[in-house]
N, C-alpha and C positions, 0 to 999 in steps of 0.2 A: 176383687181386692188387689190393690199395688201391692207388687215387691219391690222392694228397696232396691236391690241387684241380686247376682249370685254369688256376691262374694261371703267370705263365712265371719259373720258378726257372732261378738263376744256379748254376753249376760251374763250378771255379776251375780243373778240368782236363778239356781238351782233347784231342781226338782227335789221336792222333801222340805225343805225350807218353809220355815213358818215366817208370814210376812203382814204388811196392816195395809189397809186402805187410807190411805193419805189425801184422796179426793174424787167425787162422786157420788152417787146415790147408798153405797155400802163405807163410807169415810168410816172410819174407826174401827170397822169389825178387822178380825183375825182369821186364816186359815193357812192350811198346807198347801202349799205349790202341787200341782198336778201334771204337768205339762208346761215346756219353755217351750217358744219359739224365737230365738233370736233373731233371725231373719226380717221378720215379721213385725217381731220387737213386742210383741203379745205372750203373757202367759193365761194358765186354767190354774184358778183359786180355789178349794174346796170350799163350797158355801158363800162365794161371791159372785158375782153377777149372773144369779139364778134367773132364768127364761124359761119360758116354756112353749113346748113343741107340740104339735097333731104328727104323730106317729103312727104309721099303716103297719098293721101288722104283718110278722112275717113270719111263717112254717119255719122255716130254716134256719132259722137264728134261735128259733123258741119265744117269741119276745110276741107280745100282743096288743092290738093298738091300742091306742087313747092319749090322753096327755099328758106326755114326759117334761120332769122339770130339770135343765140338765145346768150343767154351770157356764157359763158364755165365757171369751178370752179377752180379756181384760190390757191396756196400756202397762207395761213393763212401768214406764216413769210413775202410772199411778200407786205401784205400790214401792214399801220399802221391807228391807231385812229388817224381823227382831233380834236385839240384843237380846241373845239370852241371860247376860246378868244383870241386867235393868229392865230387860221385858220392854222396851220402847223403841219404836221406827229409828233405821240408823244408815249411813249410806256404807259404802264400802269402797274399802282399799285393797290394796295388793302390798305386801309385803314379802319384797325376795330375798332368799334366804340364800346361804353362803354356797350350797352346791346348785342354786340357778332355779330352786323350784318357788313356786308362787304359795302365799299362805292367804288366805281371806282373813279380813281385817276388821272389825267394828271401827268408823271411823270418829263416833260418839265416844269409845270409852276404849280402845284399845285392844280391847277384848280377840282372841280368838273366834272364827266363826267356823273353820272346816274343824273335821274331830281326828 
């Protein structure tokens, strides 16, 4: 896989974030963020781009073979933030605030997104 560089790229969503699939085989479904890679530009969806693996098992881990179905890393652009007070795909802003800090933004409705 290409990396982009080593410089340190920003993502505007975060781990814990519930977010939608906006295009793809999973378009419409819902889940929590699991893992960002901004770098990369890839995140890990809970319950989106489910694959499955042949898995050798291993003593040492505890873990036993067979077919693992794990969640694949999915395009950053394909998904978006839900608003939490419309519940709908939304993009995001930054909003800085008077002593210099950053506030995330709904850019559909205004809304607060950090708590």
């Amino acid at each position: 896989m290409k990396v982009a560089s080593k410089l340190k790229k920003r993502a505007k969503i975060k781990k814990g974030d519930q977010v939608v699939v906006i295009t793809g085989r999973d378009k419409g479904k819902r889940g929590r963020v699991l893992e960002v890679r901004p770098v990369e530009g890839r995140v890990r969806v809970e319950g989106i781009g489910v694959v499955k693996r042949h898995e050798r098992p291993n003593p040492q881990k505890g873990t036993g073979g067979g077919i693992v179905e794990k969640e694949a890393l999915v395009q950053i652009s394909n998904v978006q933030l839900v608003d939490p007070q419309t519940g709908k795909g939304t993009r995001v802003r930054y909003l800085v605030n008077d002593d210099g800090s950053k506030t995330r933004v709904a850019a559909r409705g205004g809304n607060t997104l950090d708590k």
